[in-house]
PANU-164363 format. One line per field, with one value per residue (C-alpha): residue number from 0; x, y, z. Coordinates in steps of 0.02 Angstrom, whole numbers, plus 50000, padded with zeros to 5 digits. Example, Ala and Ser with C-alpha at 12.3 -4.5 7.8 and 13.67 -1.06 7.14 Angstrom:
2
resi: 0 1
u: 50615 50684
v: 49775 49947
w: 50390 50357
***
This chain:
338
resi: 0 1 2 3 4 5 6 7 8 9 10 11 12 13 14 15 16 17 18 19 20 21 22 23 24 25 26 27 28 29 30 31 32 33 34 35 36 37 38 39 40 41 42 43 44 45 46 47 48 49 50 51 52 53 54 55 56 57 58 59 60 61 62 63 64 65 66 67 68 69 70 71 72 73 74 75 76 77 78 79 80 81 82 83 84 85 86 87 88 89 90 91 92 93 94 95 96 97 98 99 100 101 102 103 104 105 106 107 108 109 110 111 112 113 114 115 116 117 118 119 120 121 122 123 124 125 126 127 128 129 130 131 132 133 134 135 136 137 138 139 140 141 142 143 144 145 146 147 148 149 150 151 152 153 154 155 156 157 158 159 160 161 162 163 164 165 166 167 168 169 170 171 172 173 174 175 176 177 178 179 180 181 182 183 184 185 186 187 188 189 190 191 192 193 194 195 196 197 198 199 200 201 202 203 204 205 206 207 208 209 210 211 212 213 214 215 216 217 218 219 220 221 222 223 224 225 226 227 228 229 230 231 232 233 234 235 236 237 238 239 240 241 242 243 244 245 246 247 248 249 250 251 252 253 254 255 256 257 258 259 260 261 262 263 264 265 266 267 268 269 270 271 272 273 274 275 276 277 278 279 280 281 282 283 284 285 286 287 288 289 290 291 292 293 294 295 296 297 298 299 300 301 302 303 304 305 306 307 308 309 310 311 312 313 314 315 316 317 318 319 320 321 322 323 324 325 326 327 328 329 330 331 332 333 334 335 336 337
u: 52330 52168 52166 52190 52362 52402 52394 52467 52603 52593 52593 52753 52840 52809 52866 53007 53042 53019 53140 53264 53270 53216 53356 53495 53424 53385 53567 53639 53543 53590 53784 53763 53817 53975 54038 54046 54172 54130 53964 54031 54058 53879 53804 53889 53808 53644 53653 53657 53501 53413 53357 53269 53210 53065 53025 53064 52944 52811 52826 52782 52626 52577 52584 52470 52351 52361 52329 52173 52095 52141 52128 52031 52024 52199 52219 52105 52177 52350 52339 52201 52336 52500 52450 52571 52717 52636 52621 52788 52857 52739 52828 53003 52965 52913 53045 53165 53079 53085 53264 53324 53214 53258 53470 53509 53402 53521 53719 53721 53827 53730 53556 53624 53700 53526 53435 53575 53525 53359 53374 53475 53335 53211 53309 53332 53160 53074 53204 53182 52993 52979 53081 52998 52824 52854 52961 52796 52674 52784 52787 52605 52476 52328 52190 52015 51869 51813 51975 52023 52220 52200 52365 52438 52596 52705 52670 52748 52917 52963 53127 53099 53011 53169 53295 53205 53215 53395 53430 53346 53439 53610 53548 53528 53683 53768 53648 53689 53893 53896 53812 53890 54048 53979 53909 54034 54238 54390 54387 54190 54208 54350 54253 54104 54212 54278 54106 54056 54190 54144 53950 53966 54019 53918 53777 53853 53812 53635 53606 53647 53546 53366 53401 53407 53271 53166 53153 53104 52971 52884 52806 52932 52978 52816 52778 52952 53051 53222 53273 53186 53187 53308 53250 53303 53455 53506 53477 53617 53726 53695 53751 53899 53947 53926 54040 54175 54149 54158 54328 54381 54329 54182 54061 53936 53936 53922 53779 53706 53724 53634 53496 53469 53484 53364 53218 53248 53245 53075 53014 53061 52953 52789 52842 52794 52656 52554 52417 52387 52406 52412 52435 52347 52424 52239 52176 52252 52066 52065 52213 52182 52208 52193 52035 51940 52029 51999 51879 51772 51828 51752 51857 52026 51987 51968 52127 52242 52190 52254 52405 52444 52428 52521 52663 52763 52755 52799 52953 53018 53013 53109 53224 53262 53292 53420 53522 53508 53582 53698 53858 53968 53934 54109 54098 54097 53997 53929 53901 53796 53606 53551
v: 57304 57234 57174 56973 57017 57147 57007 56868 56999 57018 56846 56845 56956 56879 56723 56786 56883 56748 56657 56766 56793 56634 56561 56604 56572 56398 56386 56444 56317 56169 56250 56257 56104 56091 56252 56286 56158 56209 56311 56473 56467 56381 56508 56657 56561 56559 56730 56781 56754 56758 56945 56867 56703 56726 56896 56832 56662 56791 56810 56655 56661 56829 56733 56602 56700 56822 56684 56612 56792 56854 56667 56546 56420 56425 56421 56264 56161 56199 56152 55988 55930 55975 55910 55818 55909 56062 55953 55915 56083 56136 56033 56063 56261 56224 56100 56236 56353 56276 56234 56410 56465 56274 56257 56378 56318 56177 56182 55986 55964 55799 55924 56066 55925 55887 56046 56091 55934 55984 56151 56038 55973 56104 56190 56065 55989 56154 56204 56039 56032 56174 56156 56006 56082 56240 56111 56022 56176 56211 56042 56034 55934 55804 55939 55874 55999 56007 56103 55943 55879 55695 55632 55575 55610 55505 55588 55737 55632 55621 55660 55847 55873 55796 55903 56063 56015 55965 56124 56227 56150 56177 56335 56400 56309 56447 56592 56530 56524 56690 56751 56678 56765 56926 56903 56822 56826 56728 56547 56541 56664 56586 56395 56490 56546 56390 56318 56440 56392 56190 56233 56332 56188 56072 56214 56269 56074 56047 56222 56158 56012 56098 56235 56103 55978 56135 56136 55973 55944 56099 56191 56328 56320 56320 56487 56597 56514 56432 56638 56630 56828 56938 56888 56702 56756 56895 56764 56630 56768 56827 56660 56665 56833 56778 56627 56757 56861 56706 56683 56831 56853 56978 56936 57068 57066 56860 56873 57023 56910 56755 56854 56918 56752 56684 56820 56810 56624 56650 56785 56671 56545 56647 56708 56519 56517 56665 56684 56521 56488 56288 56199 56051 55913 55805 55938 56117 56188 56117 56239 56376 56556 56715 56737 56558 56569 56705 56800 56950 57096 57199 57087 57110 57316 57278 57191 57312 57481 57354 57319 57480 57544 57409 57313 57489 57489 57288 57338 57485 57418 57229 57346 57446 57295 57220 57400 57379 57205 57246 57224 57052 56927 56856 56702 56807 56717 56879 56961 56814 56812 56606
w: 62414 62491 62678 62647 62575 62708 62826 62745 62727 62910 62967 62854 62965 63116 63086 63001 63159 63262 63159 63153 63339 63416 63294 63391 63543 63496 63402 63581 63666 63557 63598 63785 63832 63700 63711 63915 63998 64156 64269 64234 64054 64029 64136 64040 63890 63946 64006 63824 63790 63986 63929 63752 63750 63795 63721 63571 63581 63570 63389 63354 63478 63413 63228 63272 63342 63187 63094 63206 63188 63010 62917 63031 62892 62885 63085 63100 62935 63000 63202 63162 63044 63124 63317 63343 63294 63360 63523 63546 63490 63629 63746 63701 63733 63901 63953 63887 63972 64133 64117 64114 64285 64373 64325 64446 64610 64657 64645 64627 64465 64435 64423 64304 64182 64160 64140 64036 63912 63931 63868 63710 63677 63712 63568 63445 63443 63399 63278 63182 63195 63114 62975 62935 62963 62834 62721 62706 62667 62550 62467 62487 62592 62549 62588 62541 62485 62642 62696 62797 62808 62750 62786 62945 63060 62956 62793 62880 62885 62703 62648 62604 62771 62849 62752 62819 62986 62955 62850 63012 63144 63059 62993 63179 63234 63138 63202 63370 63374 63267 63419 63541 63455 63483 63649 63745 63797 63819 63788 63762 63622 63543 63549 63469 63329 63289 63312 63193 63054 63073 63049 62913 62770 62838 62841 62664 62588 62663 62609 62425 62463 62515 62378 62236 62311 62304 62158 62121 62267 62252 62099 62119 61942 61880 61994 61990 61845 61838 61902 62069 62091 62188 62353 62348 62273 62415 62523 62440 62445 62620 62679 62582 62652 62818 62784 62730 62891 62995 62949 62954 63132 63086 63198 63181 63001 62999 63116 63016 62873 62931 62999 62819 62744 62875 62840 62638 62649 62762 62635 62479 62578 62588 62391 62324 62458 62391 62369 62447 62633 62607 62462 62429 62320 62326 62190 62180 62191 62359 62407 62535 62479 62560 62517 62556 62709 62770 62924 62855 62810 62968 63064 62958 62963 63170 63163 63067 63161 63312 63233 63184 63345 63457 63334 63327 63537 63551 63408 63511 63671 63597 63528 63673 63785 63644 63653 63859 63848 63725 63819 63823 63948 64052 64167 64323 64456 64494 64362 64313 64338 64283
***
């Protein structure tokens, strides 16, 4: 394995990381408001996650700036084309950011009702953004020769772009009230179950929905075959398993489940990608790869003695602060921290 694929490889994980984690906490955040009837239970809610969010946000910056170092082609074609969305996904991480240090500085009822939106829509901007944004690398972009997106914001909003961002939101949804289940007691836990059970069929259908349209707006036939591989497969039937666990009250194994089904989706994703980074639909020479993407090969050997020596400390120590938070949150005023 030479050094371009190592870190496309790479980049895979983090986003699938980022995913993974950052998918609960946004399916959590889209919950708050629905699932706590009263400042207790949405502060038990958001102290689910007050240990992770942001922790797990650095994924995704850690993947970006993988990608600016290891594939600057990539890096510059991506964020000239995508500024916009990447703009607003900006902004809906900081207003949910904010939201979970400002809720707490003012009992006024009228004041956390907001911040409490706000950290709705802090969640379900990004989720949706970036379902349509991978939906659409997927599908392929009008790339020119020169490596230049030729499209504009609106050709991001086509109707497979728009199912991804659907299929993430509700996809997260899920994530979220599975962990919710597991993280919370009494009447929040039992609303995040049966939250969890009214997701999942909707989830189940739009599911369906990208699966199929898959293969029809992106060459995945062409590249895999009618048989996509194991990996898409394992990750159909981790969501089914975790619909089965759902209802039979198994939280740990539903959320195991749609954590697998999340990274094996995210996997399948870089699968059709590989070994280009974008894919252009102007002329397929015109795609990125790898290896016209890429920064030199003194900078990728740099990179990976880096990464071998910091990712296992960053994975320990994310690990270590899940097993310290690992116990269930209860509405107690003062047991609560946000």
């Amino acid at each position: 394995m030479d050094l371009n694929s190592l870190w496309f490889i790479l980049i895979a994980v983090l986003y699938i990381g980022f995913f993974v984690l950052e998918g609960f906490d946004f399916g959590v955040g889209m919950l708050l408001p629905f699932l706590g009837k009263n400042d207790n239970e949405r502060r038990a809610v958001i102290n689910t996650i007050g240990p992770h969010w942001d922790g797990n946000e650095v994924w995704l910056l850690t993947a970006g700036g993988a990608t600016f170092a290891a594939f600057p082609h990539w890096y510059a074609t991506l964020f000239s084309g995508f500024y916009l969305p990447l703009f607003l996904l900006l902004m809906g991480l900081i207003l949910r950011g904010v939201a979970f240090e400002f809720r707490s500085k003012d009992d006024n009822p009228t004041w956390r009702a907001a911040w409490d939106w706000a950290i709705f829509i802090g969640s379900a901007l990004p989720a949706l953004l970036l379902g349509v944004a991978f939906a659409n690398i997927v599908r392929g972009l009008p790339i020119n020769a020169d490596m230049q997106y030729t499209g504009g914001f609106f050709y991001l909003l086509n109707w497979y772009g728009l199912l991804g961002g659907v299929t993430a939101v509700v996809t997260f949804l899920l994530h979220g009230a599975i962990f919710l289940s597991m993280k919370t007691t009494a009447n929040v836990m039992e609303r995040a179950q049966l939250a969890a059970k009214r997701i999942f069929p909707v989830a189940a259908v739009i599911t369906l929905a990208m699966l199929i349209s898959t293969y029809l707006a992106t060459d995945l036939i062409e590249r895999l075959g009618i048989n996509p591989g194991i990996v898409p497969l394992a990750a159909m039937v981790a969501f089914l398993l975790a619909g089965y666990f759902t209802f039979r009250k198994m939280n740990g194994w539903a959320f195991t489940m749609t954590a697998v089904n999340i990274a094996f989706t995210m996997v399948t994703v870089f699968i059709i990608l590989f070994p280009r980074v974008m894919i252009s639909t102007t002329d397929p020479a015109f795609s990125l790869t790898i290896y016209n993407a890429s920064s030199s090969q003194y900078t990728l050997t740099v990179m990976t003695i880096v990464a071998l020596i910091f990712v296992p400390i960053v994975l320990v120590y994310q690990g270590w602060s899940y097993w310290v938070f690992r116990k269930r949150v209860e509405a107690k005023p003062e047991q609560l921290t946000y």
